[in-house]
C-alpha positions as a Markdown table, in Angstrom:
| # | Residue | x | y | z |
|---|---|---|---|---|
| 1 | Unk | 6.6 | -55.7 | 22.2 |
| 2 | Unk | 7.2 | -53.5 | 25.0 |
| 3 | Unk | 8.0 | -50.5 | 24.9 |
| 4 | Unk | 10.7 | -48.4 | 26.9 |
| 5 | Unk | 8.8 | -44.9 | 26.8 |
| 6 | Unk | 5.9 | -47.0 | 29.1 |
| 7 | Unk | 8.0 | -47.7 | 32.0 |
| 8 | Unk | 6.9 | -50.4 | 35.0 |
| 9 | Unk | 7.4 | -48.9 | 38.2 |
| 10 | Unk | 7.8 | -51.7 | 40.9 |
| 11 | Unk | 9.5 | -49.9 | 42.9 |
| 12 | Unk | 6.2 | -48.1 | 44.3 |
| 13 | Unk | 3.3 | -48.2 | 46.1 |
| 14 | Unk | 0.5 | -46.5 | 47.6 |
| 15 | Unk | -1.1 | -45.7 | 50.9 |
| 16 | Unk | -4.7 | -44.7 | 51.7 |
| 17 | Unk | -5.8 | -42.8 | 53.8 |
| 18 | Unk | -9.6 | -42.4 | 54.7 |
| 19 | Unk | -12.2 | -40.4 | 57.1 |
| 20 | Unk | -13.3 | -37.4 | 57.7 |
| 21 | Unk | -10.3 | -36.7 | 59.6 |
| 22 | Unk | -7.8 | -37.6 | 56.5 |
| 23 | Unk | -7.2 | -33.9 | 55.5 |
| 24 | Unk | -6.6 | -32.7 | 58.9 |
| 25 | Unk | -4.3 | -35.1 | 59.8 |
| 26 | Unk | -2.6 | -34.5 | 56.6 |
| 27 | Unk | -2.4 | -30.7 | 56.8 |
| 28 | Unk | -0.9 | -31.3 | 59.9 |
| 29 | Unk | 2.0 | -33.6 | 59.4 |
| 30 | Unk | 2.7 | -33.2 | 55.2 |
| 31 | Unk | 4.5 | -30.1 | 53.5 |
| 32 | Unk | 2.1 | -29.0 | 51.5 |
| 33 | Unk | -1.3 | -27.4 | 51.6 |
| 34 | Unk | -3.6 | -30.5 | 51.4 |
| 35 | Unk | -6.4 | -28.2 | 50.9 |
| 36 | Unk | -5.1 | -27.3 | 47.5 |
| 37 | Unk | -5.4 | -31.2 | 46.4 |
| 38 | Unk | -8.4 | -31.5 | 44.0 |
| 39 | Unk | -10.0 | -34.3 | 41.9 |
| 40 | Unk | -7.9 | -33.3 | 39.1 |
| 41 | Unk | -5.0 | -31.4 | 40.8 |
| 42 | Unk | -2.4 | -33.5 | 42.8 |
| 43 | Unk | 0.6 | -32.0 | 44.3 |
| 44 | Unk | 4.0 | -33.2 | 45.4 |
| 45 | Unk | 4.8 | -33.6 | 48.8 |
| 46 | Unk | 7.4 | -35.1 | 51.7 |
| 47 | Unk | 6.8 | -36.1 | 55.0 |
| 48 | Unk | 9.6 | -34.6 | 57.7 |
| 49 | Unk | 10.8 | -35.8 | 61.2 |
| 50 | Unk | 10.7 | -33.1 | 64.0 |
| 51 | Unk | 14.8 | -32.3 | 62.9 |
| 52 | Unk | 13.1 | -31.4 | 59.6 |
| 53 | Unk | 15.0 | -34.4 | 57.9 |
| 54 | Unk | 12.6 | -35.7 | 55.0 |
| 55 | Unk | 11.2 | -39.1 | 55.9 |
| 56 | Unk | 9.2 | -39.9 | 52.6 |
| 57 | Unk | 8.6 | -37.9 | 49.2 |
| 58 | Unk | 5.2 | -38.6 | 47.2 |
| 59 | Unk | 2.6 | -37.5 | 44.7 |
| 60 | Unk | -1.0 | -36.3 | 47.1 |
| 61 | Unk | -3.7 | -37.3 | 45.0 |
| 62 | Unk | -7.8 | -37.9 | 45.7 |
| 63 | Unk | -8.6 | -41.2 | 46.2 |
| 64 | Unk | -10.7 | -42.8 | 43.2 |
| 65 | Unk | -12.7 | -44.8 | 45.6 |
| 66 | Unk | -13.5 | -42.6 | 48.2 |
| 67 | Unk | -14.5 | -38.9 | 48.4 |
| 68 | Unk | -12.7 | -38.3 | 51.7 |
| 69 | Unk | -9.7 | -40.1 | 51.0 |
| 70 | Unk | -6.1 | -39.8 | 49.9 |
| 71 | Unk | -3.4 | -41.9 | 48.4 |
| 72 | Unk | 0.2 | -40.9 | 49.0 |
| 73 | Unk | 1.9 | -42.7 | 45.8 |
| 74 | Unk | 6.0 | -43.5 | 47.0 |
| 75 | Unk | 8.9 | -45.7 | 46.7 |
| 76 | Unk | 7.2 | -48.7 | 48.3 |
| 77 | Unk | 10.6 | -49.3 | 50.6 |
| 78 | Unk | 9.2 | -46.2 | 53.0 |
| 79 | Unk | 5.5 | -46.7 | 52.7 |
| 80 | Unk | 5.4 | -49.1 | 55.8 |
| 81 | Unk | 7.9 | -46.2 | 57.9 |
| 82 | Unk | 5.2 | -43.2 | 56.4 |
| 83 | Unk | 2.4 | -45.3 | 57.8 |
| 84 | Unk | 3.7 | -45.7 | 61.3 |
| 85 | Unk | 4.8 | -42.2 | 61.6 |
| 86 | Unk | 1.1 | -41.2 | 60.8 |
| 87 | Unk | -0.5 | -43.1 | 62.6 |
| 88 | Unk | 1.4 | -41.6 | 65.6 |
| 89 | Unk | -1.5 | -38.9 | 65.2 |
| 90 | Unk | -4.4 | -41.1 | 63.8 |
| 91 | Unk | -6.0 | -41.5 | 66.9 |
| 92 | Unk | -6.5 | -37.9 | 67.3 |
| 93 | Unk | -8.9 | -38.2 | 63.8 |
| 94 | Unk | -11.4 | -40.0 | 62.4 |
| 95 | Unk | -9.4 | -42.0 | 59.9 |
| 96 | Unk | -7.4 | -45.6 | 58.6 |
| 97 | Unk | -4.6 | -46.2 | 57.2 |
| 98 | Unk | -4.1 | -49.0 | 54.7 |
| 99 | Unk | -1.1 | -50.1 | 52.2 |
| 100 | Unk | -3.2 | -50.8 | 49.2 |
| 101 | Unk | 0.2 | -50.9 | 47.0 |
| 102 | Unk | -1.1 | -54.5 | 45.6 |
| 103 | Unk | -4.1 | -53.8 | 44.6 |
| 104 | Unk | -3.1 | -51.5 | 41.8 |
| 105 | Unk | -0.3 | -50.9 | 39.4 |
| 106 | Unk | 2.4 | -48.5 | 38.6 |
| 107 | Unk | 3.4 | -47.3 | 34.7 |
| 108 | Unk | 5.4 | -44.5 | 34.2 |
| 109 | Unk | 4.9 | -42.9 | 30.3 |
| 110 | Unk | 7.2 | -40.2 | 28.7 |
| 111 | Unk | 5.6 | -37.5 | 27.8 |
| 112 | Unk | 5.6 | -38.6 | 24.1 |
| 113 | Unk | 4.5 | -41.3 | 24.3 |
| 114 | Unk | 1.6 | -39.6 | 26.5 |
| 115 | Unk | 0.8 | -37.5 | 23.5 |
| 116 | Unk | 0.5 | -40.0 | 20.5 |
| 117 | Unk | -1.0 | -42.8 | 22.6 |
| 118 | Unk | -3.4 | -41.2 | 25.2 |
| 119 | Unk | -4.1 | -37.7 | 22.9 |
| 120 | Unk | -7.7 | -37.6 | 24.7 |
| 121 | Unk | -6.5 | -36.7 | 27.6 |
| 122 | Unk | -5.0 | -32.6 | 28.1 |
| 123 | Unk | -3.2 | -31.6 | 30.9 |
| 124 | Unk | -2.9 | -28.3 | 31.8 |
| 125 | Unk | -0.8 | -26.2 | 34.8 |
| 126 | Unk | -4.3 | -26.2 | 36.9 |
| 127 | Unk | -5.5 | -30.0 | 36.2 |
| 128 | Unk | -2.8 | -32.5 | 36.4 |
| 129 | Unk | -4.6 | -35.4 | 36.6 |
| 130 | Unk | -7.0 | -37.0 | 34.9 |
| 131 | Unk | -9.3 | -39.6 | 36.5 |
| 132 | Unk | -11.3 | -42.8 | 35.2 |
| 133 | Unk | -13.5 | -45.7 | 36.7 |
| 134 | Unk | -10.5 | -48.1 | 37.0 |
| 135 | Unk | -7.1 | -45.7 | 36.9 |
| 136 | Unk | -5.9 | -42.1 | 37.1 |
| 137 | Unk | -3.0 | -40.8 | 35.2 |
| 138 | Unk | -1.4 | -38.0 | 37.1 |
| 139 | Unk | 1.7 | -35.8 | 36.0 |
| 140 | Unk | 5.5 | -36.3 | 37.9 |
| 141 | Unk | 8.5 | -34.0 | 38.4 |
| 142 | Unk | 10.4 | -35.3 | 36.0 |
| 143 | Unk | 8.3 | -34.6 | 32.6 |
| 144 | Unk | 6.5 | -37.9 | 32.6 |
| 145 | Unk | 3.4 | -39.5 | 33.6 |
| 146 | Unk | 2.2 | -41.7 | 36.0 |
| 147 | Unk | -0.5 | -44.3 | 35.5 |
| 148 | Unk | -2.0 | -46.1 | 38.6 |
| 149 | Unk | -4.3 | -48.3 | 36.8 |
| 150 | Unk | -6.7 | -51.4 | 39.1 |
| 151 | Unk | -5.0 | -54.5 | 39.3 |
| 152 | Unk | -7.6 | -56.8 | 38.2 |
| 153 | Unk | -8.5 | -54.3 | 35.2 |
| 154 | Unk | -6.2 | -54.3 | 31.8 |
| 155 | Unk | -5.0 | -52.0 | 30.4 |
| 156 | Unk | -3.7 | -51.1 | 26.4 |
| 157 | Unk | -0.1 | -50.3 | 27.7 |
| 158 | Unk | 2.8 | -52.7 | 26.8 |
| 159 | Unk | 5.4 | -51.1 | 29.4 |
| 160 | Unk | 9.5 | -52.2 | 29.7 |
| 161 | Unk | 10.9 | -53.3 | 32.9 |
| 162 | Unk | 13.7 | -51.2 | 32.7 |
| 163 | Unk | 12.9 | -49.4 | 35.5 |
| 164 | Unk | 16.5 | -47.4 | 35.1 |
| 165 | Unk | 14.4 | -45.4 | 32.4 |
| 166 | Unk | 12.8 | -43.7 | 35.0 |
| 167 | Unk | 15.4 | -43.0 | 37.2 |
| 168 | Unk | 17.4 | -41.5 | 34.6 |
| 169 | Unk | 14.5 | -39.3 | 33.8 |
| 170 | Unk | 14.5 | -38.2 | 37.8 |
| 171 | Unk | 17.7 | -37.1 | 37.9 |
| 172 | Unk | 17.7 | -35.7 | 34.2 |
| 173 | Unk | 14.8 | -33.2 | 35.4 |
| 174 | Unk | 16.8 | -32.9 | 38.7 |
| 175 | Unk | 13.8 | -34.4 | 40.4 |
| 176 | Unk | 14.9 | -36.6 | 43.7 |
| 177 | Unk | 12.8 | -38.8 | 45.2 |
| 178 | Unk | 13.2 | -40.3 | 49.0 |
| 179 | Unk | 13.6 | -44.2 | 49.3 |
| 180 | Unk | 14.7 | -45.8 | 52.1 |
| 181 | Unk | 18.5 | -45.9 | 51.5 |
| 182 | Unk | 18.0 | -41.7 | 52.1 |
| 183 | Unk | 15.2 | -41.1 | 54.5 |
| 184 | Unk | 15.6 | -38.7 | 57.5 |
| 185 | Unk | 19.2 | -37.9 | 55.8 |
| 186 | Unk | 18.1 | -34.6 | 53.8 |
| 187 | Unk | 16.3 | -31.7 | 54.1 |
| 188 | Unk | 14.1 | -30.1 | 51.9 |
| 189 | Unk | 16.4 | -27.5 | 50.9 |
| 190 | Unk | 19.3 | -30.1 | 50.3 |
| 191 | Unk | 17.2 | -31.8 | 47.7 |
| 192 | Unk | 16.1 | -28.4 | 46.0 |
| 193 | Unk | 12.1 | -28.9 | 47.1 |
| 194 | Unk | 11.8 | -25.6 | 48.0 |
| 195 | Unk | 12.1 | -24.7 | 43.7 |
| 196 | Unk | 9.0 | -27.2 | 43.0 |
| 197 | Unk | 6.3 | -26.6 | 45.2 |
| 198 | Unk | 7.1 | -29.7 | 47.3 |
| 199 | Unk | 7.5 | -27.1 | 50.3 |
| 200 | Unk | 4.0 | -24.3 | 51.1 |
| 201 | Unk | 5.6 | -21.9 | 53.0 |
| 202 | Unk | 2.5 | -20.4 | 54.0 |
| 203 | Unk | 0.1 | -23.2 | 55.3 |
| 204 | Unk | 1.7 | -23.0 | 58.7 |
| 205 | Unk | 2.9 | -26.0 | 60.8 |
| 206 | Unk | 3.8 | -29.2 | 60.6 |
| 207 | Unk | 6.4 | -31.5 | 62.0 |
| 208 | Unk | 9.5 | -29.8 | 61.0 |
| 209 | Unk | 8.1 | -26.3 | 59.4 |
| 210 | Unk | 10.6 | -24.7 | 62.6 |
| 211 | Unk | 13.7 | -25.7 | 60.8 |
| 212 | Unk | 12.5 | -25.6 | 57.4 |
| 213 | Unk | 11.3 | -22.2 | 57.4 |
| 214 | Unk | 14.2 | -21.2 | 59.3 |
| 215 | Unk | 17.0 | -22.4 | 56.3 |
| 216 | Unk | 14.5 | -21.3 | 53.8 |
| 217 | Unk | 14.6 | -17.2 | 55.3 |
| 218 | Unk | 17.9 | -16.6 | 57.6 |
| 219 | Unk | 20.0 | -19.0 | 55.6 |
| 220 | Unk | 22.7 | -16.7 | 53.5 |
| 221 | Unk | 23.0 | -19.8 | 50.8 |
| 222 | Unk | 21.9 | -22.1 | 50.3 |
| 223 | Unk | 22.3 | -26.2 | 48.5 |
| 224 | Unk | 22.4 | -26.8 | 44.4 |
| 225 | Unk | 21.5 | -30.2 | 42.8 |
| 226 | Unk | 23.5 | -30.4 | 39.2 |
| 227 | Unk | 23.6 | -33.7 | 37.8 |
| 228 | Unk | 26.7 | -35.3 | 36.5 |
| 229 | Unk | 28.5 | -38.6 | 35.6 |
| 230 | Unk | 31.4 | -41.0 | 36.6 |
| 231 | Unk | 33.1 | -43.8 | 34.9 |
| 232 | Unk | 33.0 | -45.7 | 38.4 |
| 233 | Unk | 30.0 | -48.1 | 38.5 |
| 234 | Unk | 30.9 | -48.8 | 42.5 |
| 235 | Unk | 29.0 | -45.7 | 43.5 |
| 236 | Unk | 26.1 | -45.9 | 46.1 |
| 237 | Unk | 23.5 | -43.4 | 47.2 |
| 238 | Unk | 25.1 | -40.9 | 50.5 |
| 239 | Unk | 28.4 | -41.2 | 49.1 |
| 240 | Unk | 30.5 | -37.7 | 49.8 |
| 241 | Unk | 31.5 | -35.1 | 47.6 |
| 242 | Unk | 34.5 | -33.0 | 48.1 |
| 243 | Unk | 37.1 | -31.8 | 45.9 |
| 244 | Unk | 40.6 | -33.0 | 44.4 |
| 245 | Unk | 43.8 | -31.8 | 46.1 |
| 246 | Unk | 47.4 | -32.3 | 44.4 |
| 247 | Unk | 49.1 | -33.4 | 47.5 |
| 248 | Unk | 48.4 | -36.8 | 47.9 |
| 249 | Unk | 49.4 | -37.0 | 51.3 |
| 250 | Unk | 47.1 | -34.1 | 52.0 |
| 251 | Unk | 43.7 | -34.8 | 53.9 |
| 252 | Unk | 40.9 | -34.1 | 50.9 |
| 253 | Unk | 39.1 | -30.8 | 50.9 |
| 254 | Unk | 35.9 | -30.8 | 53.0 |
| 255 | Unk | 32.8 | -32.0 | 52.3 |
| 256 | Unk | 30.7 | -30.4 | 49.6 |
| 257 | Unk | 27.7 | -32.7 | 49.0 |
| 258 | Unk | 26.1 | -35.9 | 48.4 |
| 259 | Unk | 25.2 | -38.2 | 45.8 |
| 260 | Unk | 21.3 | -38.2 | 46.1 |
| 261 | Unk | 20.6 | -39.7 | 43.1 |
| 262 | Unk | 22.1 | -43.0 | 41.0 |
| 263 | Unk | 21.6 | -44.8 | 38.2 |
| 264 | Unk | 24.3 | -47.3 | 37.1 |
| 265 | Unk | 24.4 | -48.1 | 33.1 |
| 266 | Unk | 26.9 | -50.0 | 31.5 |
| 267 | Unk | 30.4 | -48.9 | 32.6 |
| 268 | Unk | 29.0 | -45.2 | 33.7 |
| 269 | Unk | 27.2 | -44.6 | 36.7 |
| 270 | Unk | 24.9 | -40.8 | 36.1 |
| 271 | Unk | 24.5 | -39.2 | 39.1 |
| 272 | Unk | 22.4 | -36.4 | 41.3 |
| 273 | Unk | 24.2 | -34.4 | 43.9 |
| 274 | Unk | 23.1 | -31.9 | 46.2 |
| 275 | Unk | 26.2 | -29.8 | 46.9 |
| 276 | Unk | 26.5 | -26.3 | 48.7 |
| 277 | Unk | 27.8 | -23.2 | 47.0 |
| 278 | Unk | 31.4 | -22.6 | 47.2 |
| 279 | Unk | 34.3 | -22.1 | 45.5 |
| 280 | Unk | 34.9 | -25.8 | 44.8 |
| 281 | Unk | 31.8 | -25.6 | 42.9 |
| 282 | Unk | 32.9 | -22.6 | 40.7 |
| 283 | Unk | 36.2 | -23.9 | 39.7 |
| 284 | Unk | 34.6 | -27.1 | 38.6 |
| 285 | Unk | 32.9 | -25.3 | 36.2 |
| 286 | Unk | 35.0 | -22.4 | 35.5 |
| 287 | Unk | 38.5 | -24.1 | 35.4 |
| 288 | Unk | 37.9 | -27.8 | 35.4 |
| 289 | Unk | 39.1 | -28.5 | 38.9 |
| 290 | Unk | 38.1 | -32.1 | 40.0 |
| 291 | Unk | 35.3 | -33.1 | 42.2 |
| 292 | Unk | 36.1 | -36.7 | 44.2 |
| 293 | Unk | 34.1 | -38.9 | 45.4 |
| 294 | Unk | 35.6 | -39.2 | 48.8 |
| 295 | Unk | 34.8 | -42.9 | 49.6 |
| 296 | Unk | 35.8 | -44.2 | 46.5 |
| 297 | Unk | 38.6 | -41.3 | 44.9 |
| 298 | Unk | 36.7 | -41.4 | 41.6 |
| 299 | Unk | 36.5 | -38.6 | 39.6 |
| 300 | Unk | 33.4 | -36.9 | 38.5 |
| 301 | Unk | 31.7 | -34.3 | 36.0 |
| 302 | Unk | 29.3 | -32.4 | 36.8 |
| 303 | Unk | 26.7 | -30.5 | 34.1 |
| 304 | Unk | 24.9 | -26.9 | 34.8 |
């Protein structure tokens, strides 16, 4: 029977990247320091455009197959717009590019089940992945696991299709991730990857670092992501936040935020927004003062 702590994750895929020129190219174009990925030490990353909008968000990790590569593990809707913005650059390096998202698949574990099913393995702060001859297991954002296990191998793992699991577990750890409906509409510091190491602020440039660095030191605030939930199960993804007035014939307050995160259950939708500190914020929490969804006039609750 499947079971829905072992989640299957469809909805991504992976692109390799190989040659001797893979970690230059990388270093160059990614937000983190590539030369801090190991064999068992993967780090989170995003891909910007030169307006420092992110384009992609994804786990780095070592290729199993190759000791130069990389594999850049996404939502498989903006693997095919990460590979054509880096291969822009790949003919400045010795590499190739290749969408290998069918040869392997995608299970996302909760931690528990991690623990009573796979005790062998131990993860620690400095080794976050674990590597075998046909799959790695590699540590996420948002308190699970991910499994990326060779297609034509099996595998002891009976996972649910309720891919919603997972997304609830995104925006419960407050954990975004870029798919296409949101790519080149946030930056880092709108989606709080500045707080989880998403963003090195000291491996120097890549496309975008300008604008990045400069929000991340001269800005005087800057954006929160609080989770929250709203009986309307209408709500999309870029939907605007703003704040209730009483006069009904009154334009709504300006815009606080964005919905950046969704998952639609039943008759409640849960939601991830990205909203920037102001007053509106505080007297949500401090007096009750509705936030609106401006497209749609629903009501919603935010938690701290």
């Amino acid at each position: 029977m499947p079971s829905p702590n072992a989640i299957n994750l469809k909805q991504l895929g992976m692109l390799e990247i190989l040659g001797s020129g893979a970690k230059e190219l990388l270093q160059g174009q990614i937000t983190i320091d590539i030369e801090k990925v190991k064999l068992n030490y993967s780090l989170h990353g995003a891909l910007c455009n030169i307006k420092g909008r992110i384009i992609s968000s994804f786990i780095v990790t070592r290729s199993l197959d190759n000791e130069q590569g990389f594999w850049l593990i996404m939502s498989k809707d903006v693997l095919k717009k990460t590979q054509e913005t880096l291969e822009k650059y790949s003919p400045f390096y010795k590499v190739s590019m290749k969408d290998i998202s069918l040869e392997w698949t995608y299970i996302g574990l909760k931690e528990l089940y991690l623990n009573n099913t796979l005790s062998q393995f131990r993860f620690s702060k400095e080794r976050n992945t674990e590597r075998k001859e046909h799959f790695i297991i590699t540590k996420s954002l948002n308190s699970g696991y991910i499994i990326v296990n060779r297609t034509n191998q099996s595998i002891d793992i009976k996972p649910s299709n309720d891919s919603d699991i997972w997304d609830s577990m995104n925006i419960s750890s407050l954990n975004p991730e870029i798919c296409l409906e949101t790519s080149e509409i946030y930056t880092p510091h709108e989606l709080n990857y500045h707080l989880n190491e998403r963003i090195d602020f000291t491996k120097g440039c890549y496309t975008g670092q300008e604008i990045v660095a400069r929000m991340n030191y001269r800005a005087k605030t800057l954006p929160r992501i609080y989770k929250g939930r709203c009986s309307d199960t209408n709500l999309k993804l870029n939907m605007n936040i703003t704040e209730e007035t009483k006069d009904e014939t009154s334009q709504k307050g300006g815009k606080l935020g964005n919905i950046i995160g969704l998952r639609v259950k039943g008759d409640k939708s849960d939601i991830l927004v990205s909203l920037k500190n102001s007053s509106s914020v505080d007297n949500h929490f401090l007096i009750g003062k509705n936030l609106i969804v401006k497209e749609t006039g629903s009501s919603i609750r935010l938690k701290k």
